[in-house]
C-alpha positions as CSV (number, residue, x, y, z in Angstrom):
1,X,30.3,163.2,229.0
2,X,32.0,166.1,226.7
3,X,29.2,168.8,227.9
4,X,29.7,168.0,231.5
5,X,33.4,168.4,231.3
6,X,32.7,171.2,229.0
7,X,30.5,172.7,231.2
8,X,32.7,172.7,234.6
9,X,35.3,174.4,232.5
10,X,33.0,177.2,231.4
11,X,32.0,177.5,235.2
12,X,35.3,178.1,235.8
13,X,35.5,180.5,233.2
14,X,32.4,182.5,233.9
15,X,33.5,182.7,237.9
16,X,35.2,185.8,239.7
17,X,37.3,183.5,241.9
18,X,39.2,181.5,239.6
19,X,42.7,183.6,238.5
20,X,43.5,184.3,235.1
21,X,45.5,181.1,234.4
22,X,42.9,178.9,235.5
23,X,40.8,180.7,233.3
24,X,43.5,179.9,230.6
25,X,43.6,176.0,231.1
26,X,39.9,175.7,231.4
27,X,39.7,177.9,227.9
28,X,42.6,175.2,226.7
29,X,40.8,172.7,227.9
30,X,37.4,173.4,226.4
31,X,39.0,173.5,223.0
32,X,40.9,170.1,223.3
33,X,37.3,168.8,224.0
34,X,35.8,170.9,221.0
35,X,38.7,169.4,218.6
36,X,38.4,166.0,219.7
37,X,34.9,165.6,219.2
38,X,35.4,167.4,215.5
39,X,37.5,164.6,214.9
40,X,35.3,162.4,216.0
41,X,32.6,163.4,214.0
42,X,34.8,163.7,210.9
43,X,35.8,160.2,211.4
44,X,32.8,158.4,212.1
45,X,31.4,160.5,209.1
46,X,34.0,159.6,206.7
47,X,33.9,155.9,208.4
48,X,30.3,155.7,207.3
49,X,31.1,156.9,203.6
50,X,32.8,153.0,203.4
51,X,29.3,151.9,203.7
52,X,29.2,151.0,207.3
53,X,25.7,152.8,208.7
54,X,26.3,152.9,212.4
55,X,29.9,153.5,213.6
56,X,31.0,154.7,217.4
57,X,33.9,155.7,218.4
58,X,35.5,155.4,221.9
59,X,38.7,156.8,223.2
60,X,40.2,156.1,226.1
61,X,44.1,157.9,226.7
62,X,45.7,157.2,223.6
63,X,43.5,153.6,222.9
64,X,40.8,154.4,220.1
65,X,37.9,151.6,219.9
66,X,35.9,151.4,216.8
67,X,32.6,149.7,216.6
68,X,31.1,149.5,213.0
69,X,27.5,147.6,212.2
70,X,29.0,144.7,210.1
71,X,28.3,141.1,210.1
72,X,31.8,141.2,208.7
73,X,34.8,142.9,208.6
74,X,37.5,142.1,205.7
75,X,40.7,142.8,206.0
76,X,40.7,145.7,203.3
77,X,37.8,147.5,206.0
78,X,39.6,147.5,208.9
79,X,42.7,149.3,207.0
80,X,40.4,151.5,205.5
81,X,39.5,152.4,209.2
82,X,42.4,152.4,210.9
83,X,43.6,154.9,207.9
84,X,41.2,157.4,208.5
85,X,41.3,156.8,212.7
86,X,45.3,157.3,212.4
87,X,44.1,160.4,209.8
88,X,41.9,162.3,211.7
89,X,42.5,161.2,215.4
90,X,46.1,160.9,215.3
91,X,46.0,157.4,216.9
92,X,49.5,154.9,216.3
93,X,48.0,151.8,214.7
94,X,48.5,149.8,217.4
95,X,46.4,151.4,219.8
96,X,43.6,150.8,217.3
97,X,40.7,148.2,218.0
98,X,38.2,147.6,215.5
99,X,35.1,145.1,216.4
100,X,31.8,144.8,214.8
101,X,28.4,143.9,215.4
């Protein structure tokens, strides 16, 4: 889904009909993408450090869905993740949901 977006942008960028400022947004908008899915990696990375093997991570507006392979979660986990979600992704706690499978 990034690289599509990613790519209409950098259509945008690369054509002679689009003015200056909409070259501007697209560039803005590329590097939102670019630092959102650094922080996604970062966080699923540092996710997996906990011991979790598989993690994905799913945002949607300000609403962040974790997914970790657990047959369990304890309470002291899910902290530890929603630390380092509200860390790196700069999500409020309460916009936070954690499942496993």
């Amino acid at each position: 889904m990034y690289s599509q977006i990613q790519e209409s942008y950098q259509k945008m960028i690369d054509s002679n009909s689009v003015t200056a400022e909409q070259k501007a947004i697209a560039q803005n908008e590329i590097t939102k993408i670019n630092n959102q899915k650094n922080a996604i990696m970062i966080a699923e990375n540092l996710i997996k450090t906990k011991g979790f093997k598989n993690v994905v991570i799913l945002i949607n507006g300000e609403n962040v869905n974790v997914i970790v392979a657990s047959e369990e979660l304890q309470s002291t986990d899910v902290a530890q993740i929603q630390n380092i979600i509200s860390r790196e992704l700069q999500a409020q706690i309460e916009n936070i949901h954690i499942a496993n499978r």
